[in-house]
N, CA, C and O atoms as CSV, one atom per row, in Angstrom:
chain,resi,resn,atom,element,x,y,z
A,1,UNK,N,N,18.138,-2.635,-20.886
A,1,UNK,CA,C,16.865,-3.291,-20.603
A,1,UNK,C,C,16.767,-3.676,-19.128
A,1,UNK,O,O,15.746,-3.563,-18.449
A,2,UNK,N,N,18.012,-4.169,-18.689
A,2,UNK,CA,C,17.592,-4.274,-17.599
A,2,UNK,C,C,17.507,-3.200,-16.385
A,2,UNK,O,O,16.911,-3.602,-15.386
A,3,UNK,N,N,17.908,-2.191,-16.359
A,3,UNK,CA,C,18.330,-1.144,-15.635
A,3,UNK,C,C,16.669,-0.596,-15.588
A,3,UNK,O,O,16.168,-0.263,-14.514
A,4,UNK,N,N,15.877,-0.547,-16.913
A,4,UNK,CA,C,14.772,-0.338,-16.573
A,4,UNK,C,C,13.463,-1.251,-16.244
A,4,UNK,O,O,12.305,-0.846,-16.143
A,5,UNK,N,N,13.914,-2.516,-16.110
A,5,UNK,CA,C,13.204,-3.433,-14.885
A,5,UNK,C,C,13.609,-3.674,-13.860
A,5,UNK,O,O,13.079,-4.511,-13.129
A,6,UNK,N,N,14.800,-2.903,-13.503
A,6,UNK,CA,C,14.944,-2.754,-11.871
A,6,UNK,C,C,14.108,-1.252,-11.543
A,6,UNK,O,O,13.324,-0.984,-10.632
A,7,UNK,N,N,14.608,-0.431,-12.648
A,7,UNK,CA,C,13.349,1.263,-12.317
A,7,UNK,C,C,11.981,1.414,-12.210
A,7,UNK,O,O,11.345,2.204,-11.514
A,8,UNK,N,N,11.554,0.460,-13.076
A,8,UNK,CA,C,9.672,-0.341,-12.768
A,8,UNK,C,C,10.032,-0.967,-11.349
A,8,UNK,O,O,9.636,-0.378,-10.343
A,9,UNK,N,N,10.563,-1.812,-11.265
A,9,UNK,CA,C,10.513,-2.554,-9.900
A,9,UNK,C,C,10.243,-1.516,-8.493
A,9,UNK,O,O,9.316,-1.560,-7.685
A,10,UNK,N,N,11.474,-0.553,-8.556
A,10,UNK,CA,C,11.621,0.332,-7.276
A,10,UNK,C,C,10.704,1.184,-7.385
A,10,UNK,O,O,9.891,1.382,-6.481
A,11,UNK,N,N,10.698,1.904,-8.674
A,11,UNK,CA,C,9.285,2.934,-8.465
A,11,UNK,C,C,7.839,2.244,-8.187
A,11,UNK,O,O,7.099,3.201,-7.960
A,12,UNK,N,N,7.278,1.363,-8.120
A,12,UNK,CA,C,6.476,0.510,-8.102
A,12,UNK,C,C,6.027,0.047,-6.443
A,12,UNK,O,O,5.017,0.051,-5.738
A,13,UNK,N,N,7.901,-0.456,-6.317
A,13,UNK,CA,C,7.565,-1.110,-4.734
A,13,UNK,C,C,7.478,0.451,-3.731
A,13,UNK,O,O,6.847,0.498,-2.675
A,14,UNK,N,N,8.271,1.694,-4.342
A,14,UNK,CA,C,7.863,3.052,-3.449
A,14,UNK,C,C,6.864,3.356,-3.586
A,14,UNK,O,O,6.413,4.120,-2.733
A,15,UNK,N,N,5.898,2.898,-4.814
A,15,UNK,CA,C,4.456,4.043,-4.546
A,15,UNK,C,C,3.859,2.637,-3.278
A,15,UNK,O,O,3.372,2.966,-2.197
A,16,UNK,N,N,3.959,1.722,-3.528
A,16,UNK,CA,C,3.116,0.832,-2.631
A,16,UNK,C,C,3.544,1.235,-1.117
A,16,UNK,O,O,2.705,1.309,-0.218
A,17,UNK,N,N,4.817,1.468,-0.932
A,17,UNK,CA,C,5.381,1.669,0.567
A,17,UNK,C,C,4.421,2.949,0.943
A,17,UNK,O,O,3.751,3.022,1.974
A,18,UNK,N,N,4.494,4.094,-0.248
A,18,UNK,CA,C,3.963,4.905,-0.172
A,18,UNK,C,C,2.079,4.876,0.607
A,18,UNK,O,O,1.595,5.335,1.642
A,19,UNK,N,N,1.618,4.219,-0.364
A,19,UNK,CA,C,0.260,3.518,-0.004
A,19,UNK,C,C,0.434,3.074,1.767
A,19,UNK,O,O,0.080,3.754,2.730
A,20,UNK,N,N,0.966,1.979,1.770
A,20,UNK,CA,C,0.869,1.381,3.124
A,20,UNK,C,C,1.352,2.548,4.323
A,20,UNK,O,O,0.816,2.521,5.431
A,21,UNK,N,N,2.391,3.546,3.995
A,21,UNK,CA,C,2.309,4.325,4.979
A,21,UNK,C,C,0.988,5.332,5.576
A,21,UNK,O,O,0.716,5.638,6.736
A,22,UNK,N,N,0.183,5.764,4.044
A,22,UNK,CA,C,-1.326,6.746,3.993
A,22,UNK,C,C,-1.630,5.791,5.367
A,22,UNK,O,O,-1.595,5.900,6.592
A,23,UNK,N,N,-2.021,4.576,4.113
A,23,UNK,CA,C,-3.069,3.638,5.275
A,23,UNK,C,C,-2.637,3.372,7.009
A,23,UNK,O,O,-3.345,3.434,8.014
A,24,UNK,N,N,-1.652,3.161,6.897
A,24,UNK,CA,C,-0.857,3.456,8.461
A,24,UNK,C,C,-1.148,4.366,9.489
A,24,UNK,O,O,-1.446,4.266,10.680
A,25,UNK,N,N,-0.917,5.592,8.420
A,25,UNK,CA,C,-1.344,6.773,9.274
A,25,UNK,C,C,-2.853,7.218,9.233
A,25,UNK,O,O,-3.378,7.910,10.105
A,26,UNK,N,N,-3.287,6.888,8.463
A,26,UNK,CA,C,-5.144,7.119,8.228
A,26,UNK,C,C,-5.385,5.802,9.491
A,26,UNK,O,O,-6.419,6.056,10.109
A,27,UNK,N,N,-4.847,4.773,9.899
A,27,UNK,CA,C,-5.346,3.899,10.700
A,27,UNK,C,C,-4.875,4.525,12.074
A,27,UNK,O,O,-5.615,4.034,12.926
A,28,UNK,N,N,-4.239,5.136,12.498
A,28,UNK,CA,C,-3.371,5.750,13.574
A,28,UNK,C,C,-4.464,6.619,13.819
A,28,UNK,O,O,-5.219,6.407,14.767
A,29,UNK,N,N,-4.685,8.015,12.701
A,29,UNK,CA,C,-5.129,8.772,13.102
A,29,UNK,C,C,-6.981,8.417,13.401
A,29,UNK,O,O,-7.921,9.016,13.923
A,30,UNK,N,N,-6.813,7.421,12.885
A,30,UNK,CA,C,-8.451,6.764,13.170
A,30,UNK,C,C,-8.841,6.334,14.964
A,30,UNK,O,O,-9.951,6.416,15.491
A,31,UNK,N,N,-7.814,5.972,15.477
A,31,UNK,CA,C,-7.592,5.930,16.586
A,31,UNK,C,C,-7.439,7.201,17.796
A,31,UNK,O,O,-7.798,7.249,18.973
A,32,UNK,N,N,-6.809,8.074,17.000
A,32,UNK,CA,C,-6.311,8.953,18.316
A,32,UNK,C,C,-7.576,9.860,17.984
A,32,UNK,O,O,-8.231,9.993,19.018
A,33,UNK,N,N,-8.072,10.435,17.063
A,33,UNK,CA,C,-8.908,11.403,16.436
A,33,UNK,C,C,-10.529,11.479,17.238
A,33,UNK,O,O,-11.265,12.398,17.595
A,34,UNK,N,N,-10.611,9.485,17.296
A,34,UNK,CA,C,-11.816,9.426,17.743
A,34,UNK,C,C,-13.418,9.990,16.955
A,34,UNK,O,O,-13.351,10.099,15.730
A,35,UNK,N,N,-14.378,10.230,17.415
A,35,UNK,CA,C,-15.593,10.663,16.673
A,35,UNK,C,C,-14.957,11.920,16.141
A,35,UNK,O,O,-15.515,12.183,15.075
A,36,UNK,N,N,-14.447,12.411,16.298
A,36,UNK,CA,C,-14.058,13.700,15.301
A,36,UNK,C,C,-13.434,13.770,14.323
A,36,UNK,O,O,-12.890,14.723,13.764
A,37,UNK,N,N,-13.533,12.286,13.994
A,37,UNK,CA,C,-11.744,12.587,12.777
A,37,UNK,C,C,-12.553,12.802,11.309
A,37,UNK,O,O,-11.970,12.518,10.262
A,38,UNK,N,N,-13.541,13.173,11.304
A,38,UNK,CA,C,-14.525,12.972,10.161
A,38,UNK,C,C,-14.179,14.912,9.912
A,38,UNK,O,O,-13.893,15.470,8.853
A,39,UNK,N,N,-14.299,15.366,10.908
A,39,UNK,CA,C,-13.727,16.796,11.056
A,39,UNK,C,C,-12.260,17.516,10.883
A,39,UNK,O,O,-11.971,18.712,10.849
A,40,UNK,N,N,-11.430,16.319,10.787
A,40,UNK,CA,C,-10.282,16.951,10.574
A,40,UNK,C,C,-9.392,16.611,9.254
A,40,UNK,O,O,-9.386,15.462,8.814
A,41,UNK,N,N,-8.716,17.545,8.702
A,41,UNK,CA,C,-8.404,17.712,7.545
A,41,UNK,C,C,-7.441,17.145,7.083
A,41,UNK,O,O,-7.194,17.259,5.882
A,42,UNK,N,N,-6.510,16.255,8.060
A,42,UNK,CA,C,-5.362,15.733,7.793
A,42,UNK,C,C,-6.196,14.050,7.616
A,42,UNK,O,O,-5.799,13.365,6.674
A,43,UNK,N,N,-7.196,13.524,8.435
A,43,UNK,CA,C,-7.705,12.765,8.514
A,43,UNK,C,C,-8.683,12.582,6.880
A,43,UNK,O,O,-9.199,11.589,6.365
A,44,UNK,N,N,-8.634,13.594,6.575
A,44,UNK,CA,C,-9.752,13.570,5.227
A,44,UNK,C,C,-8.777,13.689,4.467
A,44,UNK,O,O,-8.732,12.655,3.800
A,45,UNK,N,N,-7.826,14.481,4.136
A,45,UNK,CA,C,-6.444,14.008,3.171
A,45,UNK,C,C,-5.719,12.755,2.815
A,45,UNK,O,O,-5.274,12.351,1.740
A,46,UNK,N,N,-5.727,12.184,4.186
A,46,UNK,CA,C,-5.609,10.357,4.223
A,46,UNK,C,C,-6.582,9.646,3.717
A,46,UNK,O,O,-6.430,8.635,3.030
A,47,UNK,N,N,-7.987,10.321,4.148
A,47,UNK,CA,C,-8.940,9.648,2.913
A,47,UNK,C,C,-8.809,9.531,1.778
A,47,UNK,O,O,-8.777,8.454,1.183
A,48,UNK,N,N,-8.675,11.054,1.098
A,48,UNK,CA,C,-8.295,10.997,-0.285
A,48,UNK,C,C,-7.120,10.542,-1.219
A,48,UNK,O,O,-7.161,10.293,-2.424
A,49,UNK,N,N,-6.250,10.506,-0.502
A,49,UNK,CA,C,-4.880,9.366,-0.776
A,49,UNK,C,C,-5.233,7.796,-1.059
A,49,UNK,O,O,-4.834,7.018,-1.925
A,50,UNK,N,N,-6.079,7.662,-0.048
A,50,UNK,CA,C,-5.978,5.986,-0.079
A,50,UNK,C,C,-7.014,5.738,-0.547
A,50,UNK,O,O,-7.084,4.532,-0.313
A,51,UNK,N,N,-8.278,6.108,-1.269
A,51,UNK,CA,C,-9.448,5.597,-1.864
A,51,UNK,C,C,-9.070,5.135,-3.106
A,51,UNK,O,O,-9.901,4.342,-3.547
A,52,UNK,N,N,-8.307,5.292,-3.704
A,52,UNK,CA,C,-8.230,4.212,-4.737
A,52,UNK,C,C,-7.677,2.908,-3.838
A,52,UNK,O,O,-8.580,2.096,-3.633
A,53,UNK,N,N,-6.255,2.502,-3.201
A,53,UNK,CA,C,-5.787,1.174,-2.575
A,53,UNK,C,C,-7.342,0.742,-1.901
A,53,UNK,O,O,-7.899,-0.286,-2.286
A,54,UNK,N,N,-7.952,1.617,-0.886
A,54,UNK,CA,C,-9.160,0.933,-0.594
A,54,UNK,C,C,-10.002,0.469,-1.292
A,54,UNK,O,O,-10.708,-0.441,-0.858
A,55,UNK,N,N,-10.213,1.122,-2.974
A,55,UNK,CA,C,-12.392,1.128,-3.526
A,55,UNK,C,C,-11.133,-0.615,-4.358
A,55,UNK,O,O,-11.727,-1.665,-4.602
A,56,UNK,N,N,-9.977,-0.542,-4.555
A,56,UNK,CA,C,-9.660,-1.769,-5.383
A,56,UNK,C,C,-9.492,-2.839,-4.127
A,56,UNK,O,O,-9.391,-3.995,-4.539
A,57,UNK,N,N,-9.461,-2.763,-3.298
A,57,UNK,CA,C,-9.148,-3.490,-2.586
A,57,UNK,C,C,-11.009,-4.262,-2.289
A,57,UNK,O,O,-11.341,-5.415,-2.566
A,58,UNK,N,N,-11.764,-3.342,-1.769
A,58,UNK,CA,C,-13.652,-3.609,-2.038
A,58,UNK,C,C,-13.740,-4.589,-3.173
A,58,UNK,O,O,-14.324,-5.663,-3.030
A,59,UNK,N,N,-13.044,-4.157,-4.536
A,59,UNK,CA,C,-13.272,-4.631,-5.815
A,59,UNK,C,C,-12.792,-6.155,-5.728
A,59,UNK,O,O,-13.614,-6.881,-6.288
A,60,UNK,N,N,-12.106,-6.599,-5.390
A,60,UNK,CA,C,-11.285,-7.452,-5.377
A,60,UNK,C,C,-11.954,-8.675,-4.139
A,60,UNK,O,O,-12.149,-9.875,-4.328
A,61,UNK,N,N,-12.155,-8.005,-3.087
A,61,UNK,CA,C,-12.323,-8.892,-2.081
A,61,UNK,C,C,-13.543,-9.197,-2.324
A,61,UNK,O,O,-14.343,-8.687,-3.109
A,62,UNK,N,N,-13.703,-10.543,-1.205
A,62,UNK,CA,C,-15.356,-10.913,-1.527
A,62,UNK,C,C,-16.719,-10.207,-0.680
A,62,UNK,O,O,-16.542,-9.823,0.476
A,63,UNK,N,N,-17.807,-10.095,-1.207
A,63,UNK,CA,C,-18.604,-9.665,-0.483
A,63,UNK,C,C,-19.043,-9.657,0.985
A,63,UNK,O,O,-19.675,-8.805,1.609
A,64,UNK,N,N,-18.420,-11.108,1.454
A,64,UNK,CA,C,-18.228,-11.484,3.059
A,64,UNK,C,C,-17.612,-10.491,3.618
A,64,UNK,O,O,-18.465,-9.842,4.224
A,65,UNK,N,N,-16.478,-9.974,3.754
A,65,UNK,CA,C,-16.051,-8.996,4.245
A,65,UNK,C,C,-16.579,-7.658,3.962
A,65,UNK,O,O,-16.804,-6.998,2.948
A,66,UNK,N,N,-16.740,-7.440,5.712
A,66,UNK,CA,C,-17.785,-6.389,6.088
A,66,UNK,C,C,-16.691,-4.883,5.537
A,66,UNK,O,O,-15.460,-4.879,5.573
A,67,UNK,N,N,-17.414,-3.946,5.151
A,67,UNK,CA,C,-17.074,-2.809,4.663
A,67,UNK,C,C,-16.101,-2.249,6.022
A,67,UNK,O,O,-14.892,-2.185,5.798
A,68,UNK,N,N,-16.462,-1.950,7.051
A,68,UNK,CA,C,-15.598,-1.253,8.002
A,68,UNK,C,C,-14.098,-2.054,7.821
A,68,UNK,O,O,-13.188,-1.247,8.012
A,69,UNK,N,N,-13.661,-3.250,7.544
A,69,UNK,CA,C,-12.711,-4.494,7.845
A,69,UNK,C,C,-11.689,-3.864,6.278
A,69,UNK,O,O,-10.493,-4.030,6.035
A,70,UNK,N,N,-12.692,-3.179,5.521
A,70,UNK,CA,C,-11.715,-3.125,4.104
A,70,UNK,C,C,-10.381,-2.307,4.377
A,70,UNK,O,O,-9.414,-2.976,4.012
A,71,UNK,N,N,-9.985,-0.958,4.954
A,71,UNK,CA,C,-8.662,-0.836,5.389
A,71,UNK,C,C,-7.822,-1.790,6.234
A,71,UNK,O,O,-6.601,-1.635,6.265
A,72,UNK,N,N,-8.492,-2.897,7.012
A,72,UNK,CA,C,-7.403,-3.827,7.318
A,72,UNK,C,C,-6.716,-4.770,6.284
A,72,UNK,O,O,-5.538,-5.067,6.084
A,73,UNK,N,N,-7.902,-5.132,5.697
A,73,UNK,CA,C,-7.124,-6.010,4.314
A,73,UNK,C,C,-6.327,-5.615,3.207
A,73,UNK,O,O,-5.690,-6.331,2.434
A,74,UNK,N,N,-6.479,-4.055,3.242
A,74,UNK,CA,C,-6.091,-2.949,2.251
A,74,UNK,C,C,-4.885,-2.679,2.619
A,74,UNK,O,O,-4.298,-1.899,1.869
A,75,UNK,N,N,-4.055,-3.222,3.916
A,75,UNK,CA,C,-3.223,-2.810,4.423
A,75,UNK,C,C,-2.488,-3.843,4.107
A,75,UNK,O,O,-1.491,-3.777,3.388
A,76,UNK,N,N,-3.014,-5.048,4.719
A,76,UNK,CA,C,-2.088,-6.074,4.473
A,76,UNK,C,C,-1.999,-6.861,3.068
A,76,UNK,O,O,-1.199,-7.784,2.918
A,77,UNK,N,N,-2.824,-6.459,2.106
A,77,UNK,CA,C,-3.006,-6.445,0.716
A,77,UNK,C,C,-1.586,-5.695,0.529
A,77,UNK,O,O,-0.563,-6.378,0.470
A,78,UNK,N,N,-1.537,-4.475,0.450
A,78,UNK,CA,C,-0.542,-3.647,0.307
A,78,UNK,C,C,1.051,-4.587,0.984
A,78,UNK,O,O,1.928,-5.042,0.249
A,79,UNK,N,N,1.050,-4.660,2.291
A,79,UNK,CA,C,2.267,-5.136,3.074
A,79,UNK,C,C,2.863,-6.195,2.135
A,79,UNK,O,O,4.028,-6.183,1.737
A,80,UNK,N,N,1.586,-7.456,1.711
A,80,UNK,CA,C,2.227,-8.957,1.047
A,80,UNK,C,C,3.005,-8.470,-0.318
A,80,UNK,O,O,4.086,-8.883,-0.738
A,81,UNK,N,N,2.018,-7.327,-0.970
A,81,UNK,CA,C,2.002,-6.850,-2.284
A,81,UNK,C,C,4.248,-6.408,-2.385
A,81,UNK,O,O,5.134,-6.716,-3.181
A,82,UNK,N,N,4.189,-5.490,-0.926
A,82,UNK,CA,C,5.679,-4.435,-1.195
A,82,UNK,C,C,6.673,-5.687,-1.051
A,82,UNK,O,O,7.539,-5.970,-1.879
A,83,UNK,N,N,6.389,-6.448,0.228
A,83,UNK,CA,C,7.267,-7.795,-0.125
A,83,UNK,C,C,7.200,-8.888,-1.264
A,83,UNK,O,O,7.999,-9.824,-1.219
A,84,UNK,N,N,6.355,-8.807,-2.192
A,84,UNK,CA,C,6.603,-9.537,-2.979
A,84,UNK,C,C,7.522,-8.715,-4.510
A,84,UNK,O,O,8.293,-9.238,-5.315
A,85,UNK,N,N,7.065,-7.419,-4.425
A,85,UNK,CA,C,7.845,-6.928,-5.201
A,85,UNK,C,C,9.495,-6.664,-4.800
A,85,UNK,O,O,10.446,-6.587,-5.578
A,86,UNK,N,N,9.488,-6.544,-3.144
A,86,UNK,CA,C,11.349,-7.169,-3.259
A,86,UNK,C,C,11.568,-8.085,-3.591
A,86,UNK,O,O,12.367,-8.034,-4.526
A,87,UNK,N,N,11.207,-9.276,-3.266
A,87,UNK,CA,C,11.363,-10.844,-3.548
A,87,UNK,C,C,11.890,-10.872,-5.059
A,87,UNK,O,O,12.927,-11.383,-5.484
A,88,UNK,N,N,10.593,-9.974,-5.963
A,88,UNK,CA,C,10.906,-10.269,-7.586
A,88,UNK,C,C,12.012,-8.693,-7.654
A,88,UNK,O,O,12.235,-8.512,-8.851
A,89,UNK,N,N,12.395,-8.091,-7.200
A,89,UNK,CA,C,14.075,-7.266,-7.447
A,89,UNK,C,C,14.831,-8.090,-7.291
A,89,UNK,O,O,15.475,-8.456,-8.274
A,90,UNK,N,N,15.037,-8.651,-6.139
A,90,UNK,CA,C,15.832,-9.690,-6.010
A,90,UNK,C,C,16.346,-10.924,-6.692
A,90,UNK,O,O,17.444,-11.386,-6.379
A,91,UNK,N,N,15.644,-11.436,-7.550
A,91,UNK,CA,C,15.182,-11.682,-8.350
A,91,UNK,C,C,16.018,-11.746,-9.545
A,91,UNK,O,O,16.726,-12.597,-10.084
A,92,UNK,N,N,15.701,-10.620,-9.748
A,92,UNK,CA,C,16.432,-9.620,-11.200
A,92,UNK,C,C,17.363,-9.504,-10.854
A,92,UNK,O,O,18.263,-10.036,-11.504
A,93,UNK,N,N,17.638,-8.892,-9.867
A,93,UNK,CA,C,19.251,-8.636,-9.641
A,93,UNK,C,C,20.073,-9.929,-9.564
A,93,UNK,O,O,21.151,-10.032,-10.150
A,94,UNK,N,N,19.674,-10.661,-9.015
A,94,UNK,CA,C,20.263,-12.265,-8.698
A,94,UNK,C,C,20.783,-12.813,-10.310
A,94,UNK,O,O,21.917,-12.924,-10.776
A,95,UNK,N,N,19.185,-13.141,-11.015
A,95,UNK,CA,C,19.433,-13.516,-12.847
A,95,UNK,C,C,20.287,-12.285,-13.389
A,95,UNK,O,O,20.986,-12.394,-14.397
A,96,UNK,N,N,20.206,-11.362,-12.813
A,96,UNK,CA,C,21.196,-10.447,-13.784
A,96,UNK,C,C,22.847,-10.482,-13.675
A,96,UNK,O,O,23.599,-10.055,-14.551
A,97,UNK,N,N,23.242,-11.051,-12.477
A,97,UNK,CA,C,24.729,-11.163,-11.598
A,97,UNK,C,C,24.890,-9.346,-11.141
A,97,UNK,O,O,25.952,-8.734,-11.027
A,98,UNK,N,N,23.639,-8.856,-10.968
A,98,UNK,CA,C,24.309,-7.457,-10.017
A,98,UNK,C,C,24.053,-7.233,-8.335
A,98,UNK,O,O,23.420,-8.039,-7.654
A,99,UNK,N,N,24.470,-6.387,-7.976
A,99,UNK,CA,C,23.914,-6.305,-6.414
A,99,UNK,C,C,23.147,-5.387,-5.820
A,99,UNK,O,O,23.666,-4.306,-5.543
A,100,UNK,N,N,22.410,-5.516,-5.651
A,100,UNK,CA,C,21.159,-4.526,-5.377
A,100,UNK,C,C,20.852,-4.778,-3.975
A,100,UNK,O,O,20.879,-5.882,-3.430
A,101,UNK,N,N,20.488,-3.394,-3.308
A,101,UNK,CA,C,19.892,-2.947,-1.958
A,101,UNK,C,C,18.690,-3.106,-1.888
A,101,UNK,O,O,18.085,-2.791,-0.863
């Protein structure tokens, strides 16, 4: 039992790392790309990766926050999110007496 609430835990906190890297690099390439990045395909692949972390992140937040601002919060939504899921491995591993990386 417990071996597979440390395997929820890690697969969980990797898809999120996963997430925050899209958004990373969809924010990078938002920068260097400039008015063209609407044209390029690596830039629209990062779109399609991260529209779910973004349309839940819309869902969630309040209407005050302006639509362009939602990948910043989507990011750091994500960042609090991957550290809190080490915090709770840690956690587990601690109540369990094992040692975990």
């Amino acid at each position: 039992m417990i071996n597979i609430e440390l395997q929820v835990l890690t697969i969980a906190r990797a898809l999120v790392e996963v997430a925050g890297w899209f958004l990373l690099a969809q924010g990078a390439l938002f920068l260097l790309a400039g008015s063209t990045r609407n044209k390029n395909i690596v830039y629209q692949l990062f779109v399609i990766v991260t529209r779910p972390v973004i349309s839940a992140t819309r869902f969630i937040a309040p209407k005050v926050i302006v639509d362009k601002h939602i990948p910043f919060v989507a990011f750091f939504l994500v960042f609090w999110l991957w550290i809190l899921l080490a915090y709770v491995k840690q956690l587990v591993c601690e109540l369990n007496g094992l040692v975990c990386s």
